[in-house]
N, C-alpha and C positions, 0 to 999 in steps of 0.2 A: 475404548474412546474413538469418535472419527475426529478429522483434522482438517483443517480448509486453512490450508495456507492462502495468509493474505502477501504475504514480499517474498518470491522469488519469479526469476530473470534465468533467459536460457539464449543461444548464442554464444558465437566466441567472441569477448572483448577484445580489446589491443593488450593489457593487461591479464594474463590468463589467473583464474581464479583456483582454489581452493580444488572444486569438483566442477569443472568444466563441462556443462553437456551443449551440444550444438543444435540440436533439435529437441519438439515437440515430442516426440517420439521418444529419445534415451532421457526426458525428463518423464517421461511415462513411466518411463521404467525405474528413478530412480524410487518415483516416488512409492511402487509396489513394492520396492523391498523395504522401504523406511515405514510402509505402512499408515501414509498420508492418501485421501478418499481422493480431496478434490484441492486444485488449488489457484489464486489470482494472479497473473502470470504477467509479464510483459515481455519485450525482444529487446536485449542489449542496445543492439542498433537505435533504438529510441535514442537514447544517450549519446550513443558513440559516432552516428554518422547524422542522422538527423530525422528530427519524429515522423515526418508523413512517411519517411520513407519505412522504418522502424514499425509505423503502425501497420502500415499495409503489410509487412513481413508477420507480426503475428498473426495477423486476422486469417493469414492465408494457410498459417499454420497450426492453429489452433481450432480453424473448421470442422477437421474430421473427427472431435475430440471432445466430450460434451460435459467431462471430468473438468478442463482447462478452462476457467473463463478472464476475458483479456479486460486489461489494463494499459486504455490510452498514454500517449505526451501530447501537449497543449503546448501552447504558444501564444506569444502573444499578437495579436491578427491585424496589424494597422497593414502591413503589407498584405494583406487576403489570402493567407496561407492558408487559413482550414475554414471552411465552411462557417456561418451564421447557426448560433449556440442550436436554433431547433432541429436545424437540417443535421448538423455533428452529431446530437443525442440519437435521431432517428437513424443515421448510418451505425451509431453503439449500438442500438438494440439491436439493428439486422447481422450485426456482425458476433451476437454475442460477448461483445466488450459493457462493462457494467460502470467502471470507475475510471479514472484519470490523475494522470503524474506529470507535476510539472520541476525543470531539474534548474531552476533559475542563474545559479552561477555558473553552472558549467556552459549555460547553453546562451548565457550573456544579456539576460533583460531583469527586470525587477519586476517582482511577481506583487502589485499592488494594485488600487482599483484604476489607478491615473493606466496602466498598462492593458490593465486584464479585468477592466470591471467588469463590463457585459455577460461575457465568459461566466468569471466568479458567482455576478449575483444570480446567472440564472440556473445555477448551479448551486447554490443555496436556495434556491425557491422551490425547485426539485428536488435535493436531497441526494445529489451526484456526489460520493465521495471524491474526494482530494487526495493523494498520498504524495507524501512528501519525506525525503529522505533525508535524514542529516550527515549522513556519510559520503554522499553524493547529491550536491549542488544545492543545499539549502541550509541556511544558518539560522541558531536561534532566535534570532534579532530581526530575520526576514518574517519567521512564524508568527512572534509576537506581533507585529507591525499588521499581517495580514487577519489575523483573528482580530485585533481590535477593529478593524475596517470593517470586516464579516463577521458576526461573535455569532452566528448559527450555524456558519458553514459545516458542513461535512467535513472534517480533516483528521486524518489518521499521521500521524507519525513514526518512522521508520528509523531503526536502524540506530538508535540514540546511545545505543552501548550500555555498560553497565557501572564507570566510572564517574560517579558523583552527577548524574544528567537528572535525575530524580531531581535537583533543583531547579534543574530548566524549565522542564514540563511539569510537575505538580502544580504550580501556579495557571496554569492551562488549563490543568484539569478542572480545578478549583473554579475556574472563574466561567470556559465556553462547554457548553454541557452536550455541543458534538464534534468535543475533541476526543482523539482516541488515540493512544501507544499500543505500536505493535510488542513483541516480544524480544527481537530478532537480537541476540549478542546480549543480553539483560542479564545474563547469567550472576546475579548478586545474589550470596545468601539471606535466604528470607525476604529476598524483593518482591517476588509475585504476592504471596502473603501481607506484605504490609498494604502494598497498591491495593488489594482485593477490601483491606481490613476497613482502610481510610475511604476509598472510591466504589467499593463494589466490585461484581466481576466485570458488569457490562462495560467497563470503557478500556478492558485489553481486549487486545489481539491477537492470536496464535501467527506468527510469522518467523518464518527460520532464517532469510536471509540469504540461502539458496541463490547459487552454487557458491556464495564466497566462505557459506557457513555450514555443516552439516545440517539435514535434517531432526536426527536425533537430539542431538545438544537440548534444544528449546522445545523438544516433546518429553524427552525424561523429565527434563526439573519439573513440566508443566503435570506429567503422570505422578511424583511425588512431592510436590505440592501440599502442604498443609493449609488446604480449602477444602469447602466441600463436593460432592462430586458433580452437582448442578452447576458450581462457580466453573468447575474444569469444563465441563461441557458446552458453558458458555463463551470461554476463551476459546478451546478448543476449535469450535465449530460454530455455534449460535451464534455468536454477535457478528461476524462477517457476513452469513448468511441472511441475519436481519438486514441489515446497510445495505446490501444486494436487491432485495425484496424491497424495500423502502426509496430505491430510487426511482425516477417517474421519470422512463427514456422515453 
């Protein structure tokens, strides 16, 4: 099986993580022993000191490296912090960055159209993914709120755990048809199976969560798995790499 992780983060946080790697480089290497191809990356620093600064830290580190593709932070732009949505998309594509993360609570604005319309809708017009994490800086109540605003956007979901969240987002799935759960910490028996039985394969993710989570964890359960080996291969690898292909930088 190959593997395109879509959520993992490299850098040192203020909080040091599970498996800490500081660079581009010993994430290269973690992911040659866990036997991950390729995967959607961002810089801590997005999070922890502040996105342009953050973004420009990957881009610069992710250059030499054609396995790594990056994964902006956005903001909301009344203050003219980043670019007009075409010039942003056009600096993604040069930079090889494909999607975008926005971390609303931590980062202190509400991620809704009255903030972030322009942004959001031209990014549903294009087919730019969204990721958004529940672990960090985004709540349930913020995603419902923003899908009904957007019900076509691109949004992935992150990091939802594996304690009874299946109530949160099923209703998502059910309803925005590009919504999508990663994997990352899901570890329920028979969860990937049920989500594949009800939904299909195509609306997960392969994502491990990296560095707060091993690689392994959410590549075993996903290698035995009671799917078939097309649906593995589509979580696996195919469906990120469609979303990737599918967006129009």
């Amino acid at each position: 099986m190959r593997f395109f992780d879509c959520n993992v983060s490299f850098g040192l946080p203020a909080r040091r993580p599970l498996a800490p790697v500081a660079t581009a480089v010993e994430l290269l290497a973690e992911m040659d022993v866990a036997g991950v191809d390729r995967a959607l990356v961002w810089h801590i620093a997005q999070h922890d000191v502040a996105p342009q600064t953050g973004n420009a830290m990957l881009s610069d580190a992710i250059a030499p490296h054609a396995r790594l593709t990056g994964c902006w932070t956005v903001l909301p732009n009344q203050a003219h912090e980043f670019p007009e949505p075409s010039e942003l998309f056009r600096l993604m594509r040069e930079s090889h960055v494909a999607a975008l993360r926005a971390f609303p609570d931590s980062h202190r604005f509400l991620l809704n159209a009255v903030s972030m319309g322009e942004v959001l809708s031209a990014m549903d017009e294009r087919r730019v993914p969204l990721f958004l994490s529940v672990k960090r800086g985004c709540t349930w109540s913020t995603i419902y709120d923003l899908m009904a605003s957007f019900p076509s956007l691109t949004c992935v979901v992150c990091d939802h755990g594996c304690w009874g969240e299946d109530r949160a987002f099923r209703p998502l799935l059910e309803r925005y048809p590009n919504l999508y759960v990663d994997t990352a910490q899901y570890l329920l028996d028979g969860g990937i199976e049920a989500l594949v039985a009800d939904y299909g394969p195509h609306r997960l993710l392969f994502g491990s969560g990296f560095p707060e989570s091993h690689f392994g964890g959410m590549m075993m359960a996903l290698r035995h798995a009671q799917i078939p080996d097309g649906a593995k291969d589509a979580i696996a690898y195919g469906n990120l790499e469609r979303l990737i292909e599918e967006a129009q930088l």
